[in-house]
C-alpha positions as CSV (number, residue, x, y, z in Angstrom):
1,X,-35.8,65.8,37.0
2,X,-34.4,64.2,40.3
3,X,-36.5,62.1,42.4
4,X,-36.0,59.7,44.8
5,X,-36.2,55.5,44.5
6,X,-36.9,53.4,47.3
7,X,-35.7,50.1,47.1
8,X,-38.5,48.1,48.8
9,X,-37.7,44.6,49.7
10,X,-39.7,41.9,50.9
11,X,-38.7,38.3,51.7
12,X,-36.7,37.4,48.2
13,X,-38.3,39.9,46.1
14,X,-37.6,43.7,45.6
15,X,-39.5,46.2,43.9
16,X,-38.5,49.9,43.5
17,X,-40.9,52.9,44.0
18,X,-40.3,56.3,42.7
19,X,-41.4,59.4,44.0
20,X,-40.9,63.6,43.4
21,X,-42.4,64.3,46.8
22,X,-40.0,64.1,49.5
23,X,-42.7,63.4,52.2
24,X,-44.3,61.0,50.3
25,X,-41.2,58.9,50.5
26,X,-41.0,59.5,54.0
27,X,-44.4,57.9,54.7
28,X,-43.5,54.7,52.2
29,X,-40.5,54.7,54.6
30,X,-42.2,54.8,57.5
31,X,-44.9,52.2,56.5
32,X,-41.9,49.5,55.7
33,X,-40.0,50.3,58.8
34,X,-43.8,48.9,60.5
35,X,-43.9,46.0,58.4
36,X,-40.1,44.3,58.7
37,X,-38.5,46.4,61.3
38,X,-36.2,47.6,59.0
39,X,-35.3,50.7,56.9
40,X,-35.8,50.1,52.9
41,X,-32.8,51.8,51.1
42,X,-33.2,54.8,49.5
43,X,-31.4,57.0,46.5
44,X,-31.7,60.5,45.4
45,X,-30.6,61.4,41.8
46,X,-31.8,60.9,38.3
47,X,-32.7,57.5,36.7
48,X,-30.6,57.0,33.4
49,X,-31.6,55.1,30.6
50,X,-28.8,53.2,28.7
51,X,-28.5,52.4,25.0
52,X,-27.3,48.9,24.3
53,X,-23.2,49.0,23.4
54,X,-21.6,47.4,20.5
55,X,-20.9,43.8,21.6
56,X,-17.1,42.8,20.8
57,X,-17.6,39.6,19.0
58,X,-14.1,38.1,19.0
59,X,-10.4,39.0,20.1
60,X,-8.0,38.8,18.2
61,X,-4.1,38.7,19.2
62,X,-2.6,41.5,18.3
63,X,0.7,41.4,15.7
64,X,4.0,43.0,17.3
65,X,6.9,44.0,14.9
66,X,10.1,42.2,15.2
């Protein structure tokens, strides 16, 4: 389901907010534009969850033919 994040930074920390409602966001928008004079950022699309890869654990030079 897509949803919007608001990235919501304050001083050296950041905390992201989620929301379905589109005017919902607009009024968390609107309440940090009051508090810093600035607009947070904010993304539209689908939060993915990631499966940890296979971690290479050496290289190794590879043999050319002669």
């Amino acid at each position: 389901m897509k949803k919007f994040f608001v990235i919501w930074a304050s001083g050296s920390l950041a905390e992201t907010k989620e929301f379905y409602d589109e005017n919902e966001m607009l009024e968390c928008v609107r309440k940090h534009h009051e508090m810093y004079d600035r607009l947070p950022l904010v993304y539209y699309g689908e939060k993915l969850q990631f499966e940890p890869a296979e971690v290479i654990k050496s290289w190794k030079i590879k043999d050319e033919p002669r």
